[in-house]
ZAGUTOR-550644 format. One line per 2 residues: number of its first residue (from 1); their letters; for each residue x, y, z of N, C-alpha, C, O. Coordinates in pm, 1 decimal, decimal comma, padded with zeros to 6 digits, m for minus. Each point is the difference from the previous one (the first is absolute). Last residue first. Example, Ala and Ser with C-alpha at 12.3 -4.5 7.8 and 13.67 -1.06 7.14 Angstrom:
2) SA) 01285,0/m00225,0/00708,0/00082,0/00119,0/00006,0/m00077,0/00109,0/00073,0/00050,9/00110,8/00016,9  m00021,9/m00682,8/m00023,9/m00089,0/00119,0/00000,0/00090,0/00120,0/00000,0/00103,6/m00001,9/00066,5
//
This chain:
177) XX) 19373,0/12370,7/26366,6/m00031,3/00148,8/00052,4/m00112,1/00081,3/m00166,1/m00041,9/00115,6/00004,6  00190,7/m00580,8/00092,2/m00146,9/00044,4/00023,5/00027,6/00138,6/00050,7/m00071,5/00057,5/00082,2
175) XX) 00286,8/m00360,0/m00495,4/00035,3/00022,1/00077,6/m00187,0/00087,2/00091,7/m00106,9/00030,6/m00052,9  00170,2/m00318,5/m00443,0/00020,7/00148,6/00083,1/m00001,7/m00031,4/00152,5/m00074,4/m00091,7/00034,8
173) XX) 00302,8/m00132,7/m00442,9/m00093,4/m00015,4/00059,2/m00063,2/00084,1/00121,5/00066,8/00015,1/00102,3  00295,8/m00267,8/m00576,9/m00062,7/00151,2/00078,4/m00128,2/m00018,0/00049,2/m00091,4/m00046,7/m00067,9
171) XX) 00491,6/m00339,5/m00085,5/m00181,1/00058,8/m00009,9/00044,3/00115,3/00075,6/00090,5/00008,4/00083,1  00220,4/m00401,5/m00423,4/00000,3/00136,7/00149,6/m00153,5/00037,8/00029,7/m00087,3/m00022,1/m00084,1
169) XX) 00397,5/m00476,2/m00033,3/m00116,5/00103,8/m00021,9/00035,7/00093,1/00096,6/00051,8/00001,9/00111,6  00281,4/m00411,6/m00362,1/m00033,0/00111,6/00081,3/m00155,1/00027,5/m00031,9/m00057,2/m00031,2/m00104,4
167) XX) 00312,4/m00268,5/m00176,8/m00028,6/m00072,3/00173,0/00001,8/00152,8/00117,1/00039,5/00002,4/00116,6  m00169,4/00122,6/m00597,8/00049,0/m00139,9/00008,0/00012,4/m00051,7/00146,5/m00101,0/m00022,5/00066,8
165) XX) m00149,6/00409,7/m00101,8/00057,4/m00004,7/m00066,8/00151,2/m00168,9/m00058,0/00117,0/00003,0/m00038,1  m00620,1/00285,7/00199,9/00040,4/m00102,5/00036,4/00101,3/00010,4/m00126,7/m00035,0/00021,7/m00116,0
163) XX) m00280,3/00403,4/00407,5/00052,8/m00084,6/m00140,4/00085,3/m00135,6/00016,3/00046,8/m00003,8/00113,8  m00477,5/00306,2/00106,0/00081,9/m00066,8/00034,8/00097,7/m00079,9/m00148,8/m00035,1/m00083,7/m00083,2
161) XX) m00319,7/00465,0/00432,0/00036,6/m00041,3/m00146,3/00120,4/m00092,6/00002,4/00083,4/00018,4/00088,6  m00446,4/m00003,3/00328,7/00112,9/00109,2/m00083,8/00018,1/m00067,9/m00116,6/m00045,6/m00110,8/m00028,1
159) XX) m00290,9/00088,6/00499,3/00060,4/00038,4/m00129,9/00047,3/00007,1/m00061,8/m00021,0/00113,1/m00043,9  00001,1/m00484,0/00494,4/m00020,3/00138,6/m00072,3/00016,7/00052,0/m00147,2/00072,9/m00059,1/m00079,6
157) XX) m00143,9/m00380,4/00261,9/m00092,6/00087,5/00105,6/00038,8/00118,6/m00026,3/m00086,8/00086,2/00013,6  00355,9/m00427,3/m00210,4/m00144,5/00055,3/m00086,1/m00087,4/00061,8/00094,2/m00107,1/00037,7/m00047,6
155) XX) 00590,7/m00181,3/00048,2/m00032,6/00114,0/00024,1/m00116,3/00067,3/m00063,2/m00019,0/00110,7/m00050,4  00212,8/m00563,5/00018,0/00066,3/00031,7/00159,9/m00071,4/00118,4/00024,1/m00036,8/00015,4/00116,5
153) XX) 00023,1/m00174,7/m00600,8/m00128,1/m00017,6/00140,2/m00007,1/m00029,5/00094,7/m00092,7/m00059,6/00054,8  00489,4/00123,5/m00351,7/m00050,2/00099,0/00042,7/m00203,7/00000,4/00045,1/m00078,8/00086,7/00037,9
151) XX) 00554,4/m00328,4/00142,4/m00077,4/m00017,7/m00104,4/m00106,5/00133,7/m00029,4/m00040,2/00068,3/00094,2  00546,5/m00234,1/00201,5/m00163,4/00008,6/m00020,1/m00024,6/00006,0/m00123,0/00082,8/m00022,1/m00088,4
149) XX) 00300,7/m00226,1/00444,4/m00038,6/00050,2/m00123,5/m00164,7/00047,5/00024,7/m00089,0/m00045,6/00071,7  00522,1/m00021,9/00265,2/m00106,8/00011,6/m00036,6/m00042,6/m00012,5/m00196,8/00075,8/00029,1/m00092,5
147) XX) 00356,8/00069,8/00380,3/m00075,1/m00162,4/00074,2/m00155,5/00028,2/m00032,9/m00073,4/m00021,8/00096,4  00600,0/00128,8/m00278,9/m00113,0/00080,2/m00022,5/m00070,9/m00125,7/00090,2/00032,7/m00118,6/00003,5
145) XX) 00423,8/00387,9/00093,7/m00019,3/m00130,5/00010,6/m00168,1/00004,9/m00041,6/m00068,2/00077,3/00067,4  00309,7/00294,9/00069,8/m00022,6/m00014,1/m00149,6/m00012,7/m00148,6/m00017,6/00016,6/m00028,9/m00118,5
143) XX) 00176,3/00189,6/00502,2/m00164,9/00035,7/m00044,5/m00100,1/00019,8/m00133,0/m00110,2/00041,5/m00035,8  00578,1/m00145,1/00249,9/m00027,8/m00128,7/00000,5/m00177,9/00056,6/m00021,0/m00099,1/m00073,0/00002,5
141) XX) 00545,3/00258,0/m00182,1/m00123,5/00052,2/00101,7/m00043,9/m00093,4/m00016,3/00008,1/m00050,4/m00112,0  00401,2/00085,1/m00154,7/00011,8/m00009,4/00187,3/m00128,6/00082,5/00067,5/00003,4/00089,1/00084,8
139) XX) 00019,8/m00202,0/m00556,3/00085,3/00153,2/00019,8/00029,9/m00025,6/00150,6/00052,0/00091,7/00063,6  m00454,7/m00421,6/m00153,7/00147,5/00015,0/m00092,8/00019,4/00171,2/00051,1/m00079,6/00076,2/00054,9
137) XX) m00251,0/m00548,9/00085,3/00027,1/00120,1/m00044,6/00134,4/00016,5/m00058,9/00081,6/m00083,2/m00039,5  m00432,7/m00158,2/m00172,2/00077,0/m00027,4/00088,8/00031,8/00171,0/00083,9/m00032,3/00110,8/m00042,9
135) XX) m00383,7/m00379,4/m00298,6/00135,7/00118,6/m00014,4/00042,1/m00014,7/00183,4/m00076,1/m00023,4/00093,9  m00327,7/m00154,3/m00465,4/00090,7/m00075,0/00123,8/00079,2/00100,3/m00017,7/00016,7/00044,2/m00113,7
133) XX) m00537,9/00027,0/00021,3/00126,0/m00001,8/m00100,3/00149,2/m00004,5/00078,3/00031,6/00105,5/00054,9  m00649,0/m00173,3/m00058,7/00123,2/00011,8/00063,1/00126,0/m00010,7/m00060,8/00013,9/m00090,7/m00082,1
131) XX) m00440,4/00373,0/m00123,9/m00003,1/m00096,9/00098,5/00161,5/m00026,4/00054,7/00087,1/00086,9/00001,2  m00098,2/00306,9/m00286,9/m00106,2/m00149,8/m00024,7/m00001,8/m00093,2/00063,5/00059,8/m00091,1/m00057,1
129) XX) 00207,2/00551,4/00212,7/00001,4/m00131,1/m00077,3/m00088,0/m00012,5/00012,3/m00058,3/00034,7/00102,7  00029,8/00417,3/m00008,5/00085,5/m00113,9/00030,3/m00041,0/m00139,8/m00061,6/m00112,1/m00026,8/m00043,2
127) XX) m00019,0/00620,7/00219,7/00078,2/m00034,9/m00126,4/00048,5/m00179,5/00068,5/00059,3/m00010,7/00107,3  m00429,1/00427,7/m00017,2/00082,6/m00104,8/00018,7/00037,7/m00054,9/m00114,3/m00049,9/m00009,5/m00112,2
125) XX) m00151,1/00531,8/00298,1/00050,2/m00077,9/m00134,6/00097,2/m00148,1/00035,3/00121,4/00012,4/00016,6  m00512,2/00364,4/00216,7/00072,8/m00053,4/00022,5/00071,1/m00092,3/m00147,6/m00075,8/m00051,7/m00082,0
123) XX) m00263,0/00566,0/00296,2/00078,7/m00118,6/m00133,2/00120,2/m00093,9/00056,0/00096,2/00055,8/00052,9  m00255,8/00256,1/00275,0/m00118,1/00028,9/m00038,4/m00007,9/m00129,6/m00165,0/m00098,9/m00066,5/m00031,0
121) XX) 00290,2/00004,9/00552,2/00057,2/00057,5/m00136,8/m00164,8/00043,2/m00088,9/m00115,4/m00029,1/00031,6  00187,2/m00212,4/00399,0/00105,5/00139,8/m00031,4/00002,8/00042,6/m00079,1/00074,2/00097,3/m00013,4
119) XX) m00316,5/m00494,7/00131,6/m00041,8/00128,6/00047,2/00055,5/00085,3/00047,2/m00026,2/00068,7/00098,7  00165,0/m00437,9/m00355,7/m00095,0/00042,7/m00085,6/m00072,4/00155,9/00079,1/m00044,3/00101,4/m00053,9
117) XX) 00413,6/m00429,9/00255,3/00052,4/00116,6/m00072,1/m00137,1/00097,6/m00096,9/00012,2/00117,6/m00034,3  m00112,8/m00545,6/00273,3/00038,4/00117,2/00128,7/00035,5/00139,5/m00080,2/m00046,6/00111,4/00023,6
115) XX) m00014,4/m00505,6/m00264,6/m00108,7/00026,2/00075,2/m00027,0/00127,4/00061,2/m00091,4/00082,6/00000,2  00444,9/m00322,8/m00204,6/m00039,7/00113,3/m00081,8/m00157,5/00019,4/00057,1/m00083,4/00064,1/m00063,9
113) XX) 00341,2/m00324,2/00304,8/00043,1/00100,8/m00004,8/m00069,9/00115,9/m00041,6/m00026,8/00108,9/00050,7  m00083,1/m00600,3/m00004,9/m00074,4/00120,5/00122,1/00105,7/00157,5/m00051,9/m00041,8/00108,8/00039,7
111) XX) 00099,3/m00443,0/m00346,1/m00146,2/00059,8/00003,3/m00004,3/00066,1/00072,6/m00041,6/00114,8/m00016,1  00433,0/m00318,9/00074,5/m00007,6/00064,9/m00089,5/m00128,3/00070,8/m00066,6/00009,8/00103,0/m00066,6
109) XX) 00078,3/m00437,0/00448,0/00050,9/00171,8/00014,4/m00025,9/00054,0/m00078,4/m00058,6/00104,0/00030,0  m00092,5/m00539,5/m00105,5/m00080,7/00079,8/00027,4/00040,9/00178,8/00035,2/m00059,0/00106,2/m00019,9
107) XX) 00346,4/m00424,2/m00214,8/m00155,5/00069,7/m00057,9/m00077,3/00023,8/00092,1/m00089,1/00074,7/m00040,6  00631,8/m00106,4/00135,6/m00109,9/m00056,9/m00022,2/m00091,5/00062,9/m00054,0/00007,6/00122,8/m00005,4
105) XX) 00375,9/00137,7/m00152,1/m00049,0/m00012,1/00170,4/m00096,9/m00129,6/m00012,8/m00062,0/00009,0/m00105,9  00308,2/00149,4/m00316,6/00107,8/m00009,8/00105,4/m00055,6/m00045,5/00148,9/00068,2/m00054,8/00086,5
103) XX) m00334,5/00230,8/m00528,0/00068,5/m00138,4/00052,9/00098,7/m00058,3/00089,0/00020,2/m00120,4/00015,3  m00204,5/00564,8/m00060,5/m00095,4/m00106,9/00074,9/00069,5/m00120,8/m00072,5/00006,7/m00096,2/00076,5
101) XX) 00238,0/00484,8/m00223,1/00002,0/m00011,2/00110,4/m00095,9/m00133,5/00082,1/00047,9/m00067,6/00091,0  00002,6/00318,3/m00565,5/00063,0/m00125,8/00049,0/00022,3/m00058,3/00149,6/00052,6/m00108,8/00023,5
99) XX) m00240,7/00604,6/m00110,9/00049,6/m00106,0/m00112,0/00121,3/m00106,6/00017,3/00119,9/00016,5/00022,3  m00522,2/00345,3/00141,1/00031,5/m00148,7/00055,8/00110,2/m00037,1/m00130,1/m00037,0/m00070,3/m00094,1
97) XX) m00122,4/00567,4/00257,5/00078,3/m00055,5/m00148,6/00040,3/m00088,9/00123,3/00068,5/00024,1/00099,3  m00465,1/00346,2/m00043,6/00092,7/m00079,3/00100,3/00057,8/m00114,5/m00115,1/m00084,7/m00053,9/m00071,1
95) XX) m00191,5/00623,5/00075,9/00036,9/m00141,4/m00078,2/00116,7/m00043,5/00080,8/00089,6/00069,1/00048,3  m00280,9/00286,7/00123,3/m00075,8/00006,7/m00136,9/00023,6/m00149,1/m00050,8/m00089,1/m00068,3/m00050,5
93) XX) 00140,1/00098,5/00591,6/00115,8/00059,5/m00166,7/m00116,6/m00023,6/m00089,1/m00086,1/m00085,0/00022,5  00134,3/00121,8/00586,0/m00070,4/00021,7/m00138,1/00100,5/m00011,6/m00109,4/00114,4/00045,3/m00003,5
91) XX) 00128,4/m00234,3/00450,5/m00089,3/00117,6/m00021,3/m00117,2/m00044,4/m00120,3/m00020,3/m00117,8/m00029,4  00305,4/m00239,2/00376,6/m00076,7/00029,7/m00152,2/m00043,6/00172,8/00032,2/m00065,5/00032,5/00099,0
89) XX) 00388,9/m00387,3/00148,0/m00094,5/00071,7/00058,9/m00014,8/00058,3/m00110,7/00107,6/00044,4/m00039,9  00084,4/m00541,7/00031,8/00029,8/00180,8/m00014,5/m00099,7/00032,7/00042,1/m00090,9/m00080,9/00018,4
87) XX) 00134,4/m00378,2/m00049,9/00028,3/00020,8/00115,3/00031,8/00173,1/00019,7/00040,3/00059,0/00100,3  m00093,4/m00393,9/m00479,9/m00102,4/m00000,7/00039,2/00032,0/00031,7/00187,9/m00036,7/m00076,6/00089,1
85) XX) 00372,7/00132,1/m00468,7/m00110,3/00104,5/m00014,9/m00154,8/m00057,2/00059,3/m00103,7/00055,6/m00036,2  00646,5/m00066,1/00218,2/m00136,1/m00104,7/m00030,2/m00143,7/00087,3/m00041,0/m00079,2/00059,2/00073,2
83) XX) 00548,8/00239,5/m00068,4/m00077,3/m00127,3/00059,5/m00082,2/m00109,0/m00071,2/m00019,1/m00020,5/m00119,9  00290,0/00556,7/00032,7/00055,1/m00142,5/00024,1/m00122,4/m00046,9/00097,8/m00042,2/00073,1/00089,6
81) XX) m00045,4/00353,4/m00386,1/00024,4/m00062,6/00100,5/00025,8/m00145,0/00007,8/m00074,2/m00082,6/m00053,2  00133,6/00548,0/m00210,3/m00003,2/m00127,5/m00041,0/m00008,3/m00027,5/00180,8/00065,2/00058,1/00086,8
79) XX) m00194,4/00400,8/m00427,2/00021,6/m00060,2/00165,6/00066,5/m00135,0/m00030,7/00007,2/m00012,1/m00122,3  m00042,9/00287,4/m00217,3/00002,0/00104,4/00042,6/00011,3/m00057,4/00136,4/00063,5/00059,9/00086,8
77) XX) 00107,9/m00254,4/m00542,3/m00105,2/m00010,5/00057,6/00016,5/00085,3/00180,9/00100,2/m00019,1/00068,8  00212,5/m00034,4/m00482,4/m00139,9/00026,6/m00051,2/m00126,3/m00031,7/00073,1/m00112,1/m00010,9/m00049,6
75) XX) 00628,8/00070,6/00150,0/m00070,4/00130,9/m00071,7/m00175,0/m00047,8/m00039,1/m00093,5/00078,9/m00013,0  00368,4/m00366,8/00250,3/m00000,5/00141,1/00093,9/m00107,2/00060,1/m00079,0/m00113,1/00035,7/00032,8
73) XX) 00203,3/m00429,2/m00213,0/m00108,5/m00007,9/00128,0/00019,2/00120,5/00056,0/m00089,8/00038,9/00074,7  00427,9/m00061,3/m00377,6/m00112,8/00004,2/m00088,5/m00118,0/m00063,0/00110,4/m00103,0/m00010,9/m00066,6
71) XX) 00517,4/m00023,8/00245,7/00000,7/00169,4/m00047,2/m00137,8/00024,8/m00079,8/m00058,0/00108,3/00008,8  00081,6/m00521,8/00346,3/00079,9/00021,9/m00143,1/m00031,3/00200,1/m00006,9/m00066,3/00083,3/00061,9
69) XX) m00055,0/m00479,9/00285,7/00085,1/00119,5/00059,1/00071,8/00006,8/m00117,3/00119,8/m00028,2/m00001,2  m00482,7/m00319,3/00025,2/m00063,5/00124,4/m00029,7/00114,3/00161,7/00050,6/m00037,6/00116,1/00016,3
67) XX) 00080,8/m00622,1/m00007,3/m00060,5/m00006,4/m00153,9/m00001,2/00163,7/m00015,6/00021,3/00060,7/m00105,0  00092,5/m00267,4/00537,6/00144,6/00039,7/m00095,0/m00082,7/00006,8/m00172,5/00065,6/00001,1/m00104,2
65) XX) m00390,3/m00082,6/00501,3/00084,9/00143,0/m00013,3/00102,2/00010,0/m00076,3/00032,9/00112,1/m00038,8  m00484,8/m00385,1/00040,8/00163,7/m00042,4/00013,7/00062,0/00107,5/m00039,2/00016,8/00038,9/m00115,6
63) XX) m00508,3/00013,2/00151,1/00047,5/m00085,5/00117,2/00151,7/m00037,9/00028,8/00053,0/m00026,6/00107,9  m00350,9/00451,7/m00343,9/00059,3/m00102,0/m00009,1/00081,8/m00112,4/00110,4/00092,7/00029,0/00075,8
61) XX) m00452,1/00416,4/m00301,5/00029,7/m00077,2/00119,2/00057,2/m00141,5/m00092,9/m00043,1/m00061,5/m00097,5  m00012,0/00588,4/m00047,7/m00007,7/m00123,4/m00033,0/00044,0/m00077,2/00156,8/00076,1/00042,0/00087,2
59) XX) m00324,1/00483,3/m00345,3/00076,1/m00088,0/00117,7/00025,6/m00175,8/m00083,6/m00053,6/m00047,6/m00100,1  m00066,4/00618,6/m00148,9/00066,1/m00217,1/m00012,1/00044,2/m00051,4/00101,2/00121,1/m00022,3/00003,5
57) XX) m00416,1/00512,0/m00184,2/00061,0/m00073,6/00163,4/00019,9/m00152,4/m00038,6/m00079,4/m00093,8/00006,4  00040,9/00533,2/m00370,8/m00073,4/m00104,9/00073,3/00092,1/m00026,1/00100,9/00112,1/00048,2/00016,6
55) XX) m00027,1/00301,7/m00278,0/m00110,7/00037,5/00050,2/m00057,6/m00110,1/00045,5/m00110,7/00013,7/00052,1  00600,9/00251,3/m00281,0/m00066,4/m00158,9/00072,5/m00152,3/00044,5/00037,2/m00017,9/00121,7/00006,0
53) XX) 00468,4/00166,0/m00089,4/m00144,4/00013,9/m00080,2/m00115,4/m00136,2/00087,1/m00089,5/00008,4/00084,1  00544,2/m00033,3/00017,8/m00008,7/00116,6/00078,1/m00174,2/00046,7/m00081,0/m00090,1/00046,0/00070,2
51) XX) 00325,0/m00353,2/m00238,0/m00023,6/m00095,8/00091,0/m00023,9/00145,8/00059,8/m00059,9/m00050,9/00094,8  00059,5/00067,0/m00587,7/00062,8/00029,1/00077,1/m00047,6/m00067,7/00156,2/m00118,4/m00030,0/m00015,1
49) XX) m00131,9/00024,9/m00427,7/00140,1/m00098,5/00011,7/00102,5/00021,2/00135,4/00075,2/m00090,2/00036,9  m00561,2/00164,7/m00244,3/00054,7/00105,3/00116,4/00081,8/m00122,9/m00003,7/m00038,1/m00108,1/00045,0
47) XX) m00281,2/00095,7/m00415,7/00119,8/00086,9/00029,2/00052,7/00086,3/00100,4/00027,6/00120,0/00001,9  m00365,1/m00542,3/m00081,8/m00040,8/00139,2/00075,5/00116,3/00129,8/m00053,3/m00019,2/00113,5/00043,6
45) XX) 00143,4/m00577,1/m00073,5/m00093,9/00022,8/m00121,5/m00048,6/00134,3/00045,6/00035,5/00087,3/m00079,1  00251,1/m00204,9/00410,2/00075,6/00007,8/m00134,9/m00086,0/00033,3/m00122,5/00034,1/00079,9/m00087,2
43) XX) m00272,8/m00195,9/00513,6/00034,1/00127,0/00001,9/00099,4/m00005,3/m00090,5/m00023,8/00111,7/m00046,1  m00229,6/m00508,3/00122,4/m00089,7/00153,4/00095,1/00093,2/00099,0/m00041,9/m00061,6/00106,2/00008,3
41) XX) 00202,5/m00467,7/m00239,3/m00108,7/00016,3/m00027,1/m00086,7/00121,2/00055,7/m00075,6/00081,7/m00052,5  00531,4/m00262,4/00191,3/m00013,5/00059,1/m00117,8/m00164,9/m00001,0/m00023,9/m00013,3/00089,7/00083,2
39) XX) 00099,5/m00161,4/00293,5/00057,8/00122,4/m00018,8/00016,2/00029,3/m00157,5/m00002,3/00109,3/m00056,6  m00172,4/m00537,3/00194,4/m00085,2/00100,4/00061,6/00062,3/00156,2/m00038,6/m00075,8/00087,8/m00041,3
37) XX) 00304,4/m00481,4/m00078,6/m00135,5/00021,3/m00026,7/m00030,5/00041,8/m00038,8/m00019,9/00018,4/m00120,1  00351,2/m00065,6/00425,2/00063,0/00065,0/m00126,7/m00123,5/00033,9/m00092,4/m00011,0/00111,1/m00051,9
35) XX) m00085,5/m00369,9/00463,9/00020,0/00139,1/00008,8/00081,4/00081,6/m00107,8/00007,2/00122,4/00010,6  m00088,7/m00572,8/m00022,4/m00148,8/00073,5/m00006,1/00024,2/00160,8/00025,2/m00059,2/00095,9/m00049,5
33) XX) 00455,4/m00384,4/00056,7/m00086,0/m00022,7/m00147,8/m00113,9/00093,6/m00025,6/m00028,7/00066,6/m00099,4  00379,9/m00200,0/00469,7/m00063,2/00120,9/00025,5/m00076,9/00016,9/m00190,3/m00024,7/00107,2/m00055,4
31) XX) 00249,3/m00519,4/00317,5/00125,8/00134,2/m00072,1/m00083,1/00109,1/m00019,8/00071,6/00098,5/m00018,0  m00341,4/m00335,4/00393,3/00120,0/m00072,0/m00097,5/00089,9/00124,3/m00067,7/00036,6/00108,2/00046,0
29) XX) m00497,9/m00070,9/00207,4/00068,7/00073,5/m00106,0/00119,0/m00056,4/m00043,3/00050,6/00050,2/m00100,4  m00459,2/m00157,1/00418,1/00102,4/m00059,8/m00025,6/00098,1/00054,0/m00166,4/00026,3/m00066,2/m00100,4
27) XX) m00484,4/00318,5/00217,2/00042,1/m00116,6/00048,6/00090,7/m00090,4/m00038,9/m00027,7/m00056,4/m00105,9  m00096,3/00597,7/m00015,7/00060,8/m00123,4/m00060,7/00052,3/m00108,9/00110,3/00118,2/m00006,0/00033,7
25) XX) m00483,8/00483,9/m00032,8/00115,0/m00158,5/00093,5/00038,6/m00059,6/m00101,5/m00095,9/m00036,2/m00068,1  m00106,6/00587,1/m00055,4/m00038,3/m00141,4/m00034,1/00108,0/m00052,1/00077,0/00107,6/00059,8/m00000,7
23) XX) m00291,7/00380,5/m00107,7/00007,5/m00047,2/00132,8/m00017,4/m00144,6/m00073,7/m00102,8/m00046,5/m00049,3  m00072,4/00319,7/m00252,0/00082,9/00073,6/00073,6/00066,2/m00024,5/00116,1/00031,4/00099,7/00064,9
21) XX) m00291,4/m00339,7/m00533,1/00056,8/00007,6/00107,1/00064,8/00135,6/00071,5/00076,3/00058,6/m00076,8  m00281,8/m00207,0/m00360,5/00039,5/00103,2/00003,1/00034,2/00030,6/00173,4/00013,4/00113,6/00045,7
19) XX) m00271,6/m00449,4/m00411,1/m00067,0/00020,9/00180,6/00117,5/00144,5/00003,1/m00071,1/00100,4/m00004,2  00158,0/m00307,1/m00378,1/m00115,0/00048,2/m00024,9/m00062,8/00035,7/00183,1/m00088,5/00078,3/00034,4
17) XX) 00511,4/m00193,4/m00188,9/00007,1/00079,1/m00062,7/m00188,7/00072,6/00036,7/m00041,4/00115,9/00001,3  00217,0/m00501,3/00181,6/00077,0/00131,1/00083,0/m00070,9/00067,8/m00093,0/m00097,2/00049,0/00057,4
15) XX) m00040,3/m00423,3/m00253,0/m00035,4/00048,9/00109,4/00045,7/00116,9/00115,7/m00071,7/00058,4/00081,3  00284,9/m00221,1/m00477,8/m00118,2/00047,8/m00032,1/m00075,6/00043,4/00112,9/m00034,7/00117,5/00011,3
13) XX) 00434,8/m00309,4/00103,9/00018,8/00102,7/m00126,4/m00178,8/00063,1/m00012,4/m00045,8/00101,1/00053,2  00105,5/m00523,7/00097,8/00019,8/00037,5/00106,4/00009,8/00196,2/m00047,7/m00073,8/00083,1/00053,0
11) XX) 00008,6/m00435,6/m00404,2/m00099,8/m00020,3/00091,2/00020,9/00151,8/00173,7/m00086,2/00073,1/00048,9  00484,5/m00190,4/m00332,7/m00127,7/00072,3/m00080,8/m00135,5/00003,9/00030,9/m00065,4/00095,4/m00042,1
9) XX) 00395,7/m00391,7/00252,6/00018,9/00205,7/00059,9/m00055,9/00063,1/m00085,6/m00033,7/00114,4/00030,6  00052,2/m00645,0/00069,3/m00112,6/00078,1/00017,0/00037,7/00175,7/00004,5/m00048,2/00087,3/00072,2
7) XX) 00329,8/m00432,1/m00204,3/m00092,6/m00041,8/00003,3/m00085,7/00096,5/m00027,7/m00040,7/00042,9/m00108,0  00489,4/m00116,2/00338,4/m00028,4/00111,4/m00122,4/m00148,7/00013,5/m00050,8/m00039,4/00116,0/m00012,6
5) XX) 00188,7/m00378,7/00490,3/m00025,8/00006,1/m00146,2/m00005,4/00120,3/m00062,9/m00067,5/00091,4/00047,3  00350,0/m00050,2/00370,6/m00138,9/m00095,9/m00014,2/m00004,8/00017,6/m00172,7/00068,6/00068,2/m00076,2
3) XX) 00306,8/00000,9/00500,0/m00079,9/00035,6/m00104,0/m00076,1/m00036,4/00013,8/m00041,6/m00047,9/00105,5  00308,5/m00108,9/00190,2/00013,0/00161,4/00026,7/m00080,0/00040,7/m00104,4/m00047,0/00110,0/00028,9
1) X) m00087,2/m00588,1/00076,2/00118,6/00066,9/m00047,8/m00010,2/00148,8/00030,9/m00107,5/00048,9/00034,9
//
C-alpha cells in the first residue's frame, strides 16, 4: 500500500530521536509517513519549524511516480527519486528508512537489497510484516503486489534491536559506513 502500519512509529520515533540523523533515504516513501517523521522529530521538536531553518537532508526513492507528485512530497523531502530502488545509484546517508518496502520484491532481492543499501548508510531501519501477508496490488501500481514474507531471523547475521509488534516487526541495524 502507499502506507504501512502505524505499528511501529513509536519504535521508529525513538530511534530518530536517539541516532539524531542528518542525511537520511526513505526507501519507497508511499504518502511520505517517514518523511513527516523525520521532520517532525529532526527538526519541529528542534524548534526550527520553518523549512528555511531545516538542518537535515530527507531524500526518498520511489518507484510509482503518481504516489510522489503531491505538495506534501515537495515540501518534506529534499530529493525524491522515481525508480526501482534496486536499480538507483546510492550516495552516503546517516540513516536508510525500509519501510514496508521488502515485501513487495522476492526474498532473495530483498536481502540482496538491504545488503547493498547497508554500505550506504551508517543506521538502517526496516520496517515489514511477520512473515507472509497476501495483499494485492492497488491505487494502480501493480508494485505493491506483496511476493515475499520475512521473518526476523531473515536478519540474524546482523545487529540490531528489534521490536515485534503484532503482524509487524521493525529492527535497527547498523549500516557499514
Amino acid at each position: 500500500m502507499a502506507s504501512s502500519s502505524p505499528l511501529g512509529i513509536p519504535i521508529i520515533v525513538k530511534w530518530l530521536w536517539n541516532l539524531r540523523p542528518k542525511t537520511i533515504l526513505d526507501v519507497g516513501c508511499g504518502f511520505g509517513k517517514y518523511g513527516f517523521l523525520c521532520r517532525d522529530v529532526l527538526e519541529i521538536c528542534q524548534e526550527r519549524y520553518k523549512k528555511s531553518d531545516w538542518k537535515s537532508k530527507v531524500d526518498a526513492v520511489e518507484i510509482f511516480e503518481p504516489f510522489v507528485r503531491t505538495p506534501l512530497h515537495e515540501y518534506l523531502y529534499d530529493n525524491i527519486i522515481i525508480g526501482d530502488a534496486r536499480e538507483i545509484d546510492y550516495g552516503n546517508y546517516d540513516l536508510i528508512i525500509l519501510g514496508d518496502i521488502l515485501e513487495h520484491l522476492e526474498k532473495q532481492e530483498a536481502l540482496d537489497l538491504v545488503r547493498m543499501l547497508r554500505t550506504h548508510c551508517t543506521w538502517m531501519i526496516i520496517q515489514t510484516p511477520y512473515g507472509k501477508m497476501k495483499s494485492p496490488a492497488v491505487f494502480g501500481n501493480p508494485a505493491e503486489e506483496h511476493k515475499c514474507g520475512l521473518l526476523p531471523e531473515d536478519f540474524n547475521e546482523y545487529y540490531g534491536q528489534i521490536d515485534i509488534n503484532g503482524n509487524i516487526f521493525t529492527i535497527l541495524i547498523r549500516g557499514e559506513l
